[in-house]
N, CA, C and O of each residue as an XYZ file, in Angstrom:
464
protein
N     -21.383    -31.097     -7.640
C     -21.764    -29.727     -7.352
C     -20.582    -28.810     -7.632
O     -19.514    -29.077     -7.081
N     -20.672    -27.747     -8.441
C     -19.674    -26.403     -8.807
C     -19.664    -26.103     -7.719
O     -20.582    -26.164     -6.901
N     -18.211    -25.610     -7.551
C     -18.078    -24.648     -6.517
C     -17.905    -23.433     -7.020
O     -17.466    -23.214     -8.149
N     -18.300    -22.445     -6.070
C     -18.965    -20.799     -6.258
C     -17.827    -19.941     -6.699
O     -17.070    -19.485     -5.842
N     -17.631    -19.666     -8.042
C     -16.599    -18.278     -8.474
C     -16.632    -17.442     -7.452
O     -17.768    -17.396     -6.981
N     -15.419    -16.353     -6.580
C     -15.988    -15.597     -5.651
C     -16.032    -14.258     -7.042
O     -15.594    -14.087     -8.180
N     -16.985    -13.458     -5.865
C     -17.525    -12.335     -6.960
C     -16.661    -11.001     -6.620
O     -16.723    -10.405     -5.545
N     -15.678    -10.562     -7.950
C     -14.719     -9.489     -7.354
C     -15.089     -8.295     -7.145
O     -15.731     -7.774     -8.057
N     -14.917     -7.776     -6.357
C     -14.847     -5.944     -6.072
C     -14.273     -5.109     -6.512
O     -13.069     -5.158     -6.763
N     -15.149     -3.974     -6.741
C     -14.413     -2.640     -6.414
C     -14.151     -2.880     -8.047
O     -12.956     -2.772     -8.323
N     -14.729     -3.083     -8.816
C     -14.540     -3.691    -10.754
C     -13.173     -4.594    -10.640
O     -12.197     -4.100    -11.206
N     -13.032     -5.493    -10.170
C     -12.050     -6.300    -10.109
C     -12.225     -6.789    -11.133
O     -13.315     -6.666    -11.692
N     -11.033     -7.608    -11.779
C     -10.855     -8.617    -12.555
C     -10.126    -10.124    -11.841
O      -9.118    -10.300    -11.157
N     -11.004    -10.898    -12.291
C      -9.823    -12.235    -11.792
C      -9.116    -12.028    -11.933
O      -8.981    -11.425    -12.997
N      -7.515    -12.304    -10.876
C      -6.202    -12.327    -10.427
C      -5.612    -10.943    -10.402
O      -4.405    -10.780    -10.225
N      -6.511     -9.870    -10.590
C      -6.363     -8.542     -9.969
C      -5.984     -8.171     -8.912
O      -5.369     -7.108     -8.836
N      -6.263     -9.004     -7.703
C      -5.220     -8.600     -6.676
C      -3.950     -9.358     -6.214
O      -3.804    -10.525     -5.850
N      -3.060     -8.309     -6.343
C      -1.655     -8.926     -5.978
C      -0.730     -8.424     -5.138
O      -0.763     -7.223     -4.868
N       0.223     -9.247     -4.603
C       0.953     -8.682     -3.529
C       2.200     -8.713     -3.852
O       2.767     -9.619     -4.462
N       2.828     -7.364     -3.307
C       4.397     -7.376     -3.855
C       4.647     -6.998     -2.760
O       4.022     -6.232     -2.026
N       6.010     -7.773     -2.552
C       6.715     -7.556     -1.302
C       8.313     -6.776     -1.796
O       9.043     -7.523     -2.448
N       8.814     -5.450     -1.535
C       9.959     -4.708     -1.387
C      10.798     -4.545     -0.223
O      10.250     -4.566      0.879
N      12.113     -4.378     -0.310
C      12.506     -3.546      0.508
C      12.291     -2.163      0.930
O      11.408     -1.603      0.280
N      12.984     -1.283      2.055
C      12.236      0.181      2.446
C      13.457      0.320      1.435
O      14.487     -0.317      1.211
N      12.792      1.555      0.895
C      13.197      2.266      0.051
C      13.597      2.085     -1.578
O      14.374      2.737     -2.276
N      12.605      0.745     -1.939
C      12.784      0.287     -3.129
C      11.319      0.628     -3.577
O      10.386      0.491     -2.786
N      11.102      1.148     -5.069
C       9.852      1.327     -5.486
C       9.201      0.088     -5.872
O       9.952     -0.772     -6.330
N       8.239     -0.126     -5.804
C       7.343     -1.132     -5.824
C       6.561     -1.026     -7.399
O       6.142      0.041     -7.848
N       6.464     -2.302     -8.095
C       5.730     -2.303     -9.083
C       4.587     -3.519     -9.087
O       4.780     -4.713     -8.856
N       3.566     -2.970     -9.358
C       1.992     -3.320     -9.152
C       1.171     -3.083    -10.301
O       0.357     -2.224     -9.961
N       0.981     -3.414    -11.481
C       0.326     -3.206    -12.622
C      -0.994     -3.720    -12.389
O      -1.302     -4.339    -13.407
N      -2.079     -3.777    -11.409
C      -3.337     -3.943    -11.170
C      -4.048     -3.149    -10.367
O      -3.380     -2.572     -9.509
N      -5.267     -2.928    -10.378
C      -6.056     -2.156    -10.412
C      -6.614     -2.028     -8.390
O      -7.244     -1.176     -7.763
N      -5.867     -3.551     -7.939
C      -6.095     -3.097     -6.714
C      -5.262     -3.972     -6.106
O      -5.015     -4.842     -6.941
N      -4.652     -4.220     -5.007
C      -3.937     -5.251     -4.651
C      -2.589     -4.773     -3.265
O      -2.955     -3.720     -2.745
N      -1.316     -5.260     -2.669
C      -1.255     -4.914     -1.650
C       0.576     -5.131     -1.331
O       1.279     -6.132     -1.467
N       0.880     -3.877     -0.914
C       2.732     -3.713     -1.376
C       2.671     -4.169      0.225
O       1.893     -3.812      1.110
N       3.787     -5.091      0.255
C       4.485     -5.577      1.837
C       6.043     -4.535      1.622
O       6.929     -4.578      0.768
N       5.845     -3.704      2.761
C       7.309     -2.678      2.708
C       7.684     -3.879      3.883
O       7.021     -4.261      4.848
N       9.382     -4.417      3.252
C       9.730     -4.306      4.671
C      11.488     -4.003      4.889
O      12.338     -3.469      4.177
N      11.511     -4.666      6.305
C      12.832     -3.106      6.932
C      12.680     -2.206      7.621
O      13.665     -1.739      8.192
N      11.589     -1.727      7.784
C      10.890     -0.812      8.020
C      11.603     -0.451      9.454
O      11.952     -1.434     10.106
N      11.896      1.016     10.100
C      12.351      0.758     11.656
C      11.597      2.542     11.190
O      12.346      3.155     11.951
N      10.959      3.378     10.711
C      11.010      4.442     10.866
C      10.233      4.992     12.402
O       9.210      4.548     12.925
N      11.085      6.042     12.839
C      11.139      6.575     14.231
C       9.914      7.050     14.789
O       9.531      7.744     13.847
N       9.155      7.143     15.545
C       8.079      7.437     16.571
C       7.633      8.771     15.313
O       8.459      9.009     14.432
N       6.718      9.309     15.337
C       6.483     10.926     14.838
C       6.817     11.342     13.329
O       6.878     12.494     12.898
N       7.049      9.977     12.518
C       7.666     10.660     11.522
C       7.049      9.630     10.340
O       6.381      8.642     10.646
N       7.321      9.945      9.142
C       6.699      9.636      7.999
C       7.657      8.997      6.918
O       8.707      9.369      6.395
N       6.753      7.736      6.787
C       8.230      7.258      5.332
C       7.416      7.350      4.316
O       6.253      7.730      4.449
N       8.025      6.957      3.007
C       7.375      7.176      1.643
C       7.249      5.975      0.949
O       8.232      5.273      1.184
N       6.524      5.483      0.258
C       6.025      4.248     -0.353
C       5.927      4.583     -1.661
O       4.758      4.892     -1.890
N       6.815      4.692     -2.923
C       6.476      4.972     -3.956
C       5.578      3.436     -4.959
O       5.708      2.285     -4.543
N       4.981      3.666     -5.872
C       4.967      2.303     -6.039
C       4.476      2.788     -7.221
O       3.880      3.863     -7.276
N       4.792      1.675     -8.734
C       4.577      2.043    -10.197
C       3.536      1.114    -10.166
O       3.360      0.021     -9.628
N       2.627      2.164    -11.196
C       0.973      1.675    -11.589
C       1.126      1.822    -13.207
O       1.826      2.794    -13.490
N       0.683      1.157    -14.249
C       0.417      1.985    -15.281
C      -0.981      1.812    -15.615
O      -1.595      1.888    -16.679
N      -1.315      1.562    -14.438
C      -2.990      2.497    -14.433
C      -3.449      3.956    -13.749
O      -4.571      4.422    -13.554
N      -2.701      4.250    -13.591
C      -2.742      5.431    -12.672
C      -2.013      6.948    -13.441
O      -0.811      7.136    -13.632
N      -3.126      7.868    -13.773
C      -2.682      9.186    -14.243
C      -2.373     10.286    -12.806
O      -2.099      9.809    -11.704
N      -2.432     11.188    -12.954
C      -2.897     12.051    -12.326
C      -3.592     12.775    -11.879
O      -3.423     13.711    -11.097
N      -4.552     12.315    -12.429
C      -5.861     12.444    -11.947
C      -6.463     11.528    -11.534
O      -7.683     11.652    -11.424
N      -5.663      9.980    -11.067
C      -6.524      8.882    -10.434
C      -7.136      8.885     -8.558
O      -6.764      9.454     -7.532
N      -7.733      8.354     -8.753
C      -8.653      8.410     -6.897
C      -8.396      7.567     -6.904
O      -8.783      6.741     -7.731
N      -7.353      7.276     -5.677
C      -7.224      5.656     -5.388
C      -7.072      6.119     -3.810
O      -6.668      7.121     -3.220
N      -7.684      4.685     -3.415
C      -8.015      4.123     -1.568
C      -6.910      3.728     -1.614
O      -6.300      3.253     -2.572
N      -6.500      3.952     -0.293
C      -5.320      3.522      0.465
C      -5.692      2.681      1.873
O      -6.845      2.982      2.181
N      -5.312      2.059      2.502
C      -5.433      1.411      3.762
C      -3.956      0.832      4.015
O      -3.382      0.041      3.266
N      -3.310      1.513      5.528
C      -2.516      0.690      5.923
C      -2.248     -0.215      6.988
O      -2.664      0.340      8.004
N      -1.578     -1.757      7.390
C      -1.875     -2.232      8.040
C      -0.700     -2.703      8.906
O       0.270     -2.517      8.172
N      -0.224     -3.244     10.136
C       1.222     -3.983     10.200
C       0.893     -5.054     10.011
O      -0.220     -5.548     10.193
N       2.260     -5.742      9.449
C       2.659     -6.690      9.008
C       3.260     -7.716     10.139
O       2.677     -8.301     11.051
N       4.589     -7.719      9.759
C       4.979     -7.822     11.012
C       5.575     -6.847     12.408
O       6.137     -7.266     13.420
N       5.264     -5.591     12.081
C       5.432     -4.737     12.655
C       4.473     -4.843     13.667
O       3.331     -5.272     13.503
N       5.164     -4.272     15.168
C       4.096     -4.051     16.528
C       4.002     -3.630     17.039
O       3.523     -3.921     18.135
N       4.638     -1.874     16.432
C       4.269     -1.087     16.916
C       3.166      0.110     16.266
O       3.449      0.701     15.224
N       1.943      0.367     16.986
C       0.798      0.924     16.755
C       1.050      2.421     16.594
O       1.835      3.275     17.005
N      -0.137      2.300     15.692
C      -0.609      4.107     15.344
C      -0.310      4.706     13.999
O      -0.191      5.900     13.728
N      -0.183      3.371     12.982
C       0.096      3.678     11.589
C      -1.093      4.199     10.913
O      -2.231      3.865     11.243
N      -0.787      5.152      9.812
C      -1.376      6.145      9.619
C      -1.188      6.311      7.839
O      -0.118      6.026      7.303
N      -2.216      6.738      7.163
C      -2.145      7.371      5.954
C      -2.105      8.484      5.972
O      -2.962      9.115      6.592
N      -0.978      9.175      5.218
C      -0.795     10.970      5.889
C      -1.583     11.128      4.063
O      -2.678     11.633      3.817
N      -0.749     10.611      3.195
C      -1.289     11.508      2.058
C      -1.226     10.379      1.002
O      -0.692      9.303      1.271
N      -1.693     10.601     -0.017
C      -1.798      9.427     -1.415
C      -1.457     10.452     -2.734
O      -2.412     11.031     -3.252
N      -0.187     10.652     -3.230
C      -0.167     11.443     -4.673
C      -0.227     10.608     -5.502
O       0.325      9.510     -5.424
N      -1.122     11.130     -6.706
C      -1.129     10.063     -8.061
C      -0.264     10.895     -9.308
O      -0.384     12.118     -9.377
N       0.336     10.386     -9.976
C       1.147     10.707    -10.990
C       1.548     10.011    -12.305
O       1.668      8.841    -11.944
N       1.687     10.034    -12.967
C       1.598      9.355    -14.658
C       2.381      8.075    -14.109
O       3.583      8.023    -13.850
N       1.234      6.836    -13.963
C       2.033      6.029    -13.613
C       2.812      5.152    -12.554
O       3.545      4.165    -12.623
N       2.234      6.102    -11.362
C       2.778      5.976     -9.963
C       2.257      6.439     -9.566
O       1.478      7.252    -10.064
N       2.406      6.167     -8.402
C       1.738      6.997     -6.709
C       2.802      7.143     -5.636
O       3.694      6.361     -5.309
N       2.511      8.228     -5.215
C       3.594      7.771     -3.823
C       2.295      8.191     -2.648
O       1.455      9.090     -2.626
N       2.706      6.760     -1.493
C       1.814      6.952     -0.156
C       2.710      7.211      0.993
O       3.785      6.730      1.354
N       2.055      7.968      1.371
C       3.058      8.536      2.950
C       2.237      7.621      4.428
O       1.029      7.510      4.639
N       3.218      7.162      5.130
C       2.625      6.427      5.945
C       2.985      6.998      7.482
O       4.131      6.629      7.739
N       2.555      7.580      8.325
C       3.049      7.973      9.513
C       3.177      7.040     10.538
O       2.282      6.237     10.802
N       3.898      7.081     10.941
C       4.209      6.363     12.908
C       4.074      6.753     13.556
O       5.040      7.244     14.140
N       2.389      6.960     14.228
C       2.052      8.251     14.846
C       2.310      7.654     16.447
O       1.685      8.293     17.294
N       3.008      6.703     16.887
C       3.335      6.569     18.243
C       4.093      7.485     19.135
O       5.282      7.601     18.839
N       3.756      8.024     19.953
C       4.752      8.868     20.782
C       6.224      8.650     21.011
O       7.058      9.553     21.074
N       6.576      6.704     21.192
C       7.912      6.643     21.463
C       8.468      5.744     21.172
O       9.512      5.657     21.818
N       8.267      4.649     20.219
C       8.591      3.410     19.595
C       8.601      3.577     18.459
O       7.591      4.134     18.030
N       9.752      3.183     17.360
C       9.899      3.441     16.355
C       9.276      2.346     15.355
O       8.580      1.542     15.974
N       9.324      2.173     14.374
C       8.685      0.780     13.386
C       9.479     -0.463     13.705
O      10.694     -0.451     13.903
N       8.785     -1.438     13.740
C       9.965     -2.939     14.036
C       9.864     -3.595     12.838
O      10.448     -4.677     12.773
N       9.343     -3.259     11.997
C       9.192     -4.545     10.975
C       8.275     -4.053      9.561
O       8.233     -2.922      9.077
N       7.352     -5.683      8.937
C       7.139     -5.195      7.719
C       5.613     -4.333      8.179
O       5.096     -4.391      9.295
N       5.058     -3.499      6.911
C       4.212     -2.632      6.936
C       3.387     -3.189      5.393
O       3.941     -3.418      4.317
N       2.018     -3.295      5.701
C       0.967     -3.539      4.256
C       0.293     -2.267      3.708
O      -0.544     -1.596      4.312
N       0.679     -2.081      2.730
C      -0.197     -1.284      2.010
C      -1.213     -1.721      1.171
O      -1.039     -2.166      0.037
N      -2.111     -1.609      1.654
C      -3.241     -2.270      0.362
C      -4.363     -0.832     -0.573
O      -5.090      0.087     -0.195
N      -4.058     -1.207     -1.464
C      -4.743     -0.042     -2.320
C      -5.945     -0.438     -3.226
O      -6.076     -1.636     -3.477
N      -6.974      0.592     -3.822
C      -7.480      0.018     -4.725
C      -7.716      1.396     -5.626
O      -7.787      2.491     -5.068
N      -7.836      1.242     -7.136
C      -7.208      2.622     -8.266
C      -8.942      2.647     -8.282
O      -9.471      1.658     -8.789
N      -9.917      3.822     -7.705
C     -10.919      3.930     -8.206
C     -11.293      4.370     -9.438
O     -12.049      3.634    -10.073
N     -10.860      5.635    -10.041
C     -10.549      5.811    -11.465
C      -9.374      6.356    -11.786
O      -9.073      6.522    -12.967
């Protein structure tokens, strides 16, 4: 008996999703169409916003792409997508720490997918 191809999303291609893991403040490169940046280092402060740049060369400026963020190993709550810019090539995602008084402990997932 075959076992079942799974069926991809969102116009996936087999091995379309991938994960890259960076340091904070290193740009991230991701040449697929959907898949998921591990920031880590991460300690940013209660109330405030870091930046996630990450290189696509699927992505113009005029691309719609989903964002979702998740912790990693981070445990402190209330992470947030503030904004998603697309640009020839790149994106940068802003991620907030919307906790009142605990700053970031650790890594942070970004998972994206480039709708057009």
């Amino acid at each position: 008996m075959a076992v079942p191809t799974p069926v991809p999303h969102f116009d996936q291609h087999p091995g379309d999703n991938l994960d890259v893991t960076v340091a904070t403040g290193s740009t991230a490169v991701n040449n697929h169409s959907s898949g998921s940046v591990i920031v880590t280092g991460l300690t940013t402060a209660q109330g405030t916003t870091f930046s996630q740049t990450i290189s696509n060369n699927l992505v113009t400026s005029d691309s719609i792409i989903g964002v979702e963020v998740y912790s990693g190993t981070n445990t402190t709550v209330g992470l947030s997508v503030n904004e998603v810019t697309p640009g020839a090539g790149t994106f940068t995602v802003n991620v907030k720490n919307g906790h009142a008084s605990n700053p970031l402990n650790g890594s942070v997932v970004i998972m994206f997918n480039i709708v057009t």
